[in-house]
C-alpha positions as CSV (number, residue, x, y, z in Angstrom):
1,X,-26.7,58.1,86.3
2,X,-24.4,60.7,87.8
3,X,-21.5,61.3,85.9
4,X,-17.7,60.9,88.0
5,X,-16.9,63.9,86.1
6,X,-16.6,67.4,87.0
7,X,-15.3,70.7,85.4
8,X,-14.9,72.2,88.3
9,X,-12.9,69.8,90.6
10,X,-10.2,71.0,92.2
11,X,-7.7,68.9,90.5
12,X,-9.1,70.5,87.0
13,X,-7.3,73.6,88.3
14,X,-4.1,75.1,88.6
15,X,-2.3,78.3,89.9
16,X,-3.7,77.8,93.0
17,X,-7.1,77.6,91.7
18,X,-7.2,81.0,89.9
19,X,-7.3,79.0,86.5
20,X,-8.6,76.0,84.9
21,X,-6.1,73.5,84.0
22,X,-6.9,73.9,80.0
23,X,-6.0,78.0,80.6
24,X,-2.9,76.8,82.7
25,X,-2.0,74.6,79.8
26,X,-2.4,76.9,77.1
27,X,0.0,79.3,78.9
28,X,2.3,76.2,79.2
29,X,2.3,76.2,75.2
30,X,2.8,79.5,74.7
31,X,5.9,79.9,77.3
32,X,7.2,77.3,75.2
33,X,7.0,79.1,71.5
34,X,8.6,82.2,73.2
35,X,11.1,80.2,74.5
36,X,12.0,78.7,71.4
37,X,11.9,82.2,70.4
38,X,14.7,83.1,72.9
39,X,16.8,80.4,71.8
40,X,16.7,81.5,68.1
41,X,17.9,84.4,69.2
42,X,20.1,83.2,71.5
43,X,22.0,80.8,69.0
44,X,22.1,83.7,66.4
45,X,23.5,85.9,68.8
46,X,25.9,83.2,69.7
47,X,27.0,82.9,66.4
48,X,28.5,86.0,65.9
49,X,29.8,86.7,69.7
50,X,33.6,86.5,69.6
51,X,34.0,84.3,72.3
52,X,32.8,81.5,70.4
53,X,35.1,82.3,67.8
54,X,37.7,82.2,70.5
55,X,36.5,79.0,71.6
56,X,36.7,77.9,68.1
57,X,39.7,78.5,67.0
58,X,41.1,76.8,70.1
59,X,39.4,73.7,69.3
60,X,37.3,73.7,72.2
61,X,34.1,73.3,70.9
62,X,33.0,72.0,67.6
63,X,31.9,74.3,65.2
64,X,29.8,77.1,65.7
65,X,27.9,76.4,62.5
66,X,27.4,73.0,63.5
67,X,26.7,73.7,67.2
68,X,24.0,76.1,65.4
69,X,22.4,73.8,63.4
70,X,22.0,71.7,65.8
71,X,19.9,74.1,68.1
72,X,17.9,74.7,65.1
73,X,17.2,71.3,65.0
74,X,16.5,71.1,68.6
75,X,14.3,74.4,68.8
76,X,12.3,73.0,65.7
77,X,11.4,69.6,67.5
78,X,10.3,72.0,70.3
79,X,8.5,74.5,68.3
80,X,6.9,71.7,66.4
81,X,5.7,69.9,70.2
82,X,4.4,73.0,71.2
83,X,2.4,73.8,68.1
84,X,0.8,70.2,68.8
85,X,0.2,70.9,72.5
86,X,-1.8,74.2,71.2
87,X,-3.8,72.5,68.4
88,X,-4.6,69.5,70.9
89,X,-5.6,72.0,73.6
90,X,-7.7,73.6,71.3
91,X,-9.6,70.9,70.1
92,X,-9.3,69.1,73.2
93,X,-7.8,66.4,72.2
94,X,-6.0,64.5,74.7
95,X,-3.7,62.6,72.6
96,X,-2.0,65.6,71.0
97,X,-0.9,66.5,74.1
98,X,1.2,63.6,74.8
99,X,4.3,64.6,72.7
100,X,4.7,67.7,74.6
101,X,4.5,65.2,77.8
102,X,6.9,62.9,76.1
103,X,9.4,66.1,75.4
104,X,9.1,67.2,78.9
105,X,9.5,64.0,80.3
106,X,12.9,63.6,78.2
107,X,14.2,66.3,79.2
108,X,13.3,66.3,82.7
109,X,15.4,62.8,82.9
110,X,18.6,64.9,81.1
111,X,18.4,67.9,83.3
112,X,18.1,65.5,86.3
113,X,21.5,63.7,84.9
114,X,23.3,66.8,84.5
115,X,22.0,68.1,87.9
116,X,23.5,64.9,89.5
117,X,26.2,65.5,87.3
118,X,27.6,68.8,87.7
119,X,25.7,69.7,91.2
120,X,25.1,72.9,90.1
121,X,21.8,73.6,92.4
122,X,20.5,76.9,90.1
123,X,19.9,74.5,87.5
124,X,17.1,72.8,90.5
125,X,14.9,76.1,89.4
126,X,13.9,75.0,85.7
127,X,13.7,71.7,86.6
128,X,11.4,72.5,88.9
129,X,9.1,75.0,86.5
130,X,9.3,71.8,84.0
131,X,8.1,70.0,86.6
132,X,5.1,72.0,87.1
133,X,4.6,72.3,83.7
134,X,4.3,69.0,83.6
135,X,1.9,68.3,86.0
136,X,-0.7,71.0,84.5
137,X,-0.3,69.2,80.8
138,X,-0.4,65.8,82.3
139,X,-3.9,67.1,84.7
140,X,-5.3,68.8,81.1
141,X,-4.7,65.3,79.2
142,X,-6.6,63.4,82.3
143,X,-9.2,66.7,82.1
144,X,-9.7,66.0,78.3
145,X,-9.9,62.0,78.4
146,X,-12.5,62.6,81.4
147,X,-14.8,65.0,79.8
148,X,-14.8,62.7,76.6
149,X,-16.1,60.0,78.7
150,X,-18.8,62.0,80.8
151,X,-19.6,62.8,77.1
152,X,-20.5,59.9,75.9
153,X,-23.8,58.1,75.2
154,X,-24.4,55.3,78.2
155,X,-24.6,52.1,76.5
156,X,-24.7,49.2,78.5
157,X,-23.5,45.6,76.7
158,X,-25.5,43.0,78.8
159,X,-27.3,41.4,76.1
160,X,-30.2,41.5,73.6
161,X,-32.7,43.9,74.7
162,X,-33.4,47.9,74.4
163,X,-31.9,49.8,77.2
164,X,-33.9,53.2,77.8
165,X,-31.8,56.6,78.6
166,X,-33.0,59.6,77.9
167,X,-32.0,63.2,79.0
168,X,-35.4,63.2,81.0
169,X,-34.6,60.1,82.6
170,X,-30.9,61.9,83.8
171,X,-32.5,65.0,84.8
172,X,-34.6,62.5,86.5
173,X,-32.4,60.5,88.5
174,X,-30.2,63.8,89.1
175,X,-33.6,65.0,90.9
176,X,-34.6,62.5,93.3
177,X,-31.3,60.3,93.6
178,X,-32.5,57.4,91.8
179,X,-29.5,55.8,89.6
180,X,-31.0,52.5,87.9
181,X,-32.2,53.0,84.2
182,X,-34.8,50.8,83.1
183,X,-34.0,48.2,80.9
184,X,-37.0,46.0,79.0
185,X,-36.2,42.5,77.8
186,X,-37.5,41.8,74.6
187,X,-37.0,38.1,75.1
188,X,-39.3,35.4,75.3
């Protein structure tokens, strides 16, 4: 029996079909640990800038301690995604990648209500990169679950009997077009 499956379909690739969705992915993961990276140092350096301090002291924003931990907080939920997306990448696990999908779906809906919010059309251009993002995680997942399947033993649940597959009956069937296994009834 043919399989539905295969590696090299178009829609298993990305980058304009330089790549294979799985190396498009694992990019994906590790754009996100640098960027989580960046915002460490970003909140450090934010920290310490005397603007903030400014800001501060004229009650204008909360505290820069608290507005600190809570980046930690949120960089650690992202770090912790993207470490997941990796692992599940490299086992090829589909369902480790849905947190990171999860994530990026979240936070695609809150950059869209601050788009619509504040208009502010620059912010169109990460939306847009977490939108394609997206799309190669969400095509790896579908490349992982389909591969599983095409993995798989056939096994057919029609009832009592013995149901012969062999590899030499696929190479078989691949050779002259013929799709039908043979099944014997052991039934009187």
């Amino acid at each position: 029996m043919k399989s539905a499956f295969c590696e090299t379909d178009p829609k298993y690739q990305c980058c304009c079909g330089s790549t294979t969705i799985k190396i498009g992915a694992t990019v994906v993961g590790i754009l996100e640990v640098v960027s989580v990276g960046i915002g460490l140092l970003g909140s450090v350096l934010s920290i310490f800038s005397a603007e903030t301090a400014n800001l501060a002291a004229r009650n204008e924003i909360a505290s820069p301690t608290l507005l600190f931990i809570l980046a930690l907080i949120g960089l650690l939920i992202q770090l912790t995604v993207a470490i997941i997306l990796l692992i599940g990448i490299k086992r090829e696990d589909p369902n480790l990648l849905l947190p990171w999908l999860i994530k990026a779906g979240f936070g695609i809906g809150v950059a869209l209500i601050v788009f619509f919010a504040t208009r502010n059309f620059f912010s169109l251009i990460p939306i847009a990169f977490e939108l394609w993002f997206f799309y190669i995680v969400f095509y790896c997942r579908d490349y992982f679950v389909q591969k599983a399947k095409a993995n798989q033993n056939l096994e057919w649940d029609s009832g009592p009997g013995i149901t012969i597959v062999s590899d030499q009956y696929n190479t078989f069937a691949t050779e002259t077009g013929f799709e039908n296994p043979v099944k014997i009834d052991l039934e009187d």
